[in-house]
Rosetta silent file (secondary structure, phi, psi, omega in degrees, C-alpha in Angstrom):
SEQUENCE: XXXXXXXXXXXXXXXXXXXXXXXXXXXXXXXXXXXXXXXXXXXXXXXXXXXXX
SCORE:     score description
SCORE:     0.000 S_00000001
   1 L     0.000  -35.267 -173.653   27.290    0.528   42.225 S_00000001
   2 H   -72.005  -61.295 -178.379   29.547    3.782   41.350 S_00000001
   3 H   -33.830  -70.859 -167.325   26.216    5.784   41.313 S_00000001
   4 H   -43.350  -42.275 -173.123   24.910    4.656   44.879 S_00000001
   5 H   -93.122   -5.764  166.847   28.631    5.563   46.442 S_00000001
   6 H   -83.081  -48.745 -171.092   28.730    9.204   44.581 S_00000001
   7 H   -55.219  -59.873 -172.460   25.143    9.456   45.789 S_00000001
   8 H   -55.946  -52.802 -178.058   25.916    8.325   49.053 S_00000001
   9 H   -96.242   17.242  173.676   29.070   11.030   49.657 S_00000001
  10 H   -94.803  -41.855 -171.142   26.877   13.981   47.973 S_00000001
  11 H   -75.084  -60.006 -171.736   24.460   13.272   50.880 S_00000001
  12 H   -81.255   11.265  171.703   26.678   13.078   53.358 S_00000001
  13 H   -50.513  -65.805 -176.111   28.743   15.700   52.115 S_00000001
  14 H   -83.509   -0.435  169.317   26.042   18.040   52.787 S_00000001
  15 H   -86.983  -16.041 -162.367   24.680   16.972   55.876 S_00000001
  16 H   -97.728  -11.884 -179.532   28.287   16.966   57.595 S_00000001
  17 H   -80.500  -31.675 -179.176   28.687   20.733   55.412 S_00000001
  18 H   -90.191  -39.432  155.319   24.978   21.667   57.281 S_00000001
  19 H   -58.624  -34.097  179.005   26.511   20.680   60.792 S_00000001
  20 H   -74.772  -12.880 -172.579   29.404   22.387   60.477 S_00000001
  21 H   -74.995  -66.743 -173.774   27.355   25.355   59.793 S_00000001
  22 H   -76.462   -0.470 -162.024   25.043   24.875   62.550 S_00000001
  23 L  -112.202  -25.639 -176.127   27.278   23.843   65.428 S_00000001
  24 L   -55.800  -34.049  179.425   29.615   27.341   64.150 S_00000001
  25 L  -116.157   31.313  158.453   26.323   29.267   65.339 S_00000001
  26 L  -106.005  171.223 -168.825   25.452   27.491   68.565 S_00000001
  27 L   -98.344  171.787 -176.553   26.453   28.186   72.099 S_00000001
  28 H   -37.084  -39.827  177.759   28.602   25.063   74.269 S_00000001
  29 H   -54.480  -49.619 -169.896   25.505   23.509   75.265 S_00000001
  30 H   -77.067  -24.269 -165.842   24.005   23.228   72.235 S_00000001
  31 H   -68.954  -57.700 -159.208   27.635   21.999   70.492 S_00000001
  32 H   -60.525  -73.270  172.975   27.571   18.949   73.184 S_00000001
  33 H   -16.810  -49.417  165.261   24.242   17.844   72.249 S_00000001
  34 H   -44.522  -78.275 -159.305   25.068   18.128   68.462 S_00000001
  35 H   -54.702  -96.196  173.536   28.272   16.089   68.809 S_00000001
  36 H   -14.529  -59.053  165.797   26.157   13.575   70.806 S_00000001
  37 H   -49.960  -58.823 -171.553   23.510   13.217   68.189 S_00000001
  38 H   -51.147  -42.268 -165.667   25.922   13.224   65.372 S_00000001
  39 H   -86.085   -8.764  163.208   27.812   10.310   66.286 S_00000001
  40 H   -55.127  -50.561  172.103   24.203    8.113   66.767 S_00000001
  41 H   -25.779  -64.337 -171.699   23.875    9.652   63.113 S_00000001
  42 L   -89.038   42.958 -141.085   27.013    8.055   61.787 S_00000001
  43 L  -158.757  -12.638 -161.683   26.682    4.959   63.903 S_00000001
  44 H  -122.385  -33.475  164.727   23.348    4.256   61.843 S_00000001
  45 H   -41.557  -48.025  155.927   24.874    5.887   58.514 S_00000001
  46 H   -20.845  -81.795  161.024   27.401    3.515   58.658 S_00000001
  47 H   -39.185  -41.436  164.877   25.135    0.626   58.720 S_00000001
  48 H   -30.397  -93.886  175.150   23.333    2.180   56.245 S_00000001
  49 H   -42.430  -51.609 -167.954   26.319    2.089   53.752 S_00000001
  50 H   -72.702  -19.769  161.343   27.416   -1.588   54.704 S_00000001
  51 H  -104.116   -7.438  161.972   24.117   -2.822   53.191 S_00000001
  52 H   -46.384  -63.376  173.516   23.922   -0.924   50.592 S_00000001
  53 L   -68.365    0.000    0.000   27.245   -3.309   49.744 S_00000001
């Protein structure tokens, strides 16, 4: 169980470390759109993680 939730905040370590990246070198447009996406992202991540327990 400890593996799966270190596993779990390595991935989303770096995916929320690879947004932060990318939304630093987009223009306004592109930021809303991002933003928008992202929170479908963690909305499904989320879900993800609750059956995983």
């Amino acid at each position: 169980m400890m593996l799966n939730k270190f596993t779990a905040g390595m991935v989303l370590g770096g995916v929320a470390g690879v947004m932060g990246f990318k939304m630093m070198t987009t223009n306004k447009r592109g930021r809303r759109k991002m933003m928008k996406n992202g929170r479908r992202m963690l909305e499904k991540a989320g879900d993800l993680l609750e059956e995983l327990r």
